[in-house]
C-alpha positions in Angstrom: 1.8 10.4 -35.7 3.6 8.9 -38.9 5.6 6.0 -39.1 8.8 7.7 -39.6 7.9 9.8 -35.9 7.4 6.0 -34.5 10.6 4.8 -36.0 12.7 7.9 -34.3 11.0 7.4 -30.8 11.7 3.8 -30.6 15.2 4.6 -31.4 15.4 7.1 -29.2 14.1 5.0 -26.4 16.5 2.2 -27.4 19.5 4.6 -26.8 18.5 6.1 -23.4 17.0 2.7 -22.1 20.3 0.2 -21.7 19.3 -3.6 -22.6 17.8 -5.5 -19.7 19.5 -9.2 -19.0 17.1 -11.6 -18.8 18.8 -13.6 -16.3 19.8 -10.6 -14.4 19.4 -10.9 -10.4 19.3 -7.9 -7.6 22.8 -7.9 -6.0 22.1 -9.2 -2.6 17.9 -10.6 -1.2 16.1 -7.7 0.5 13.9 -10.2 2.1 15.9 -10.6 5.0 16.4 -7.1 5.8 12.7 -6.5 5.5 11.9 -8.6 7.8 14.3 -7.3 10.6 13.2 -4.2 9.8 9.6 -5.2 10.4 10.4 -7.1 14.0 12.4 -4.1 15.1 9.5 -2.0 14.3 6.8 -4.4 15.8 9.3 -5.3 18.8 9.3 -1.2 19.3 5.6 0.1 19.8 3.2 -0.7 22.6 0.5 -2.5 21.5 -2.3 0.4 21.7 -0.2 2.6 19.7 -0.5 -0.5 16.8 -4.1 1.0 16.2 -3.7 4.2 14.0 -6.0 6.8 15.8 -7.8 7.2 13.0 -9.9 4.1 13.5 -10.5 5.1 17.1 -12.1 8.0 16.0 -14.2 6.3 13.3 -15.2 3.6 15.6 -15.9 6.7 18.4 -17.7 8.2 15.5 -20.2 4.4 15.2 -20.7 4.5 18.8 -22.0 8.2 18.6 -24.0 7.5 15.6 -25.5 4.4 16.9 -26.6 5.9 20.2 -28.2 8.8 18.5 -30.2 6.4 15.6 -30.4 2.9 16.9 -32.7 2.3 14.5 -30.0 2.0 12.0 -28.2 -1.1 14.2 -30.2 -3.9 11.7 -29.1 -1.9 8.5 -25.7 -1.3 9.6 -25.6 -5.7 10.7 -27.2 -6.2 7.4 -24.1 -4.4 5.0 -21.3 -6.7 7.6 
């Protein structure tokens, strides 16, 4: 890439991007409204349905594996 290819690409990307202001602010704080939307959501589900099934089946999966090899109980308390 030359300079000259440089030179046209950073013009280029100085008309398509407008200038940022440095002391520009969002229009209103989303803070608020996040939280509300996480204490309708938390206020909404049972607390068993918190747990995504996916780590019931991986912790159905330990059970298994440990009652089939309990020799591997000490490794697996080792790598906690």
């Amino acid at each position: 890439m030359t300079a000259h290819d440089e030179d046209r690409i950073k013009e280029l990307l100085q008309q398509a991007l407008p200038p940022v202001d440095p002391d520009a602010e969002p229009a209103r704080d989303l803070w608020p409204a996040m939280l509300r939307r996480l204490d309708s959501a938390a206020a909404t589900r049972p607390a068993l349905r918190r747990v995504p099934w996916l780590d019931w089946a991986l912790l159905a999966g330990l059970i298994i594996f440990i009652a089939v090899f309990p020799a591997t109980i000490p490794v697996l308390l080792y790598y906690l």
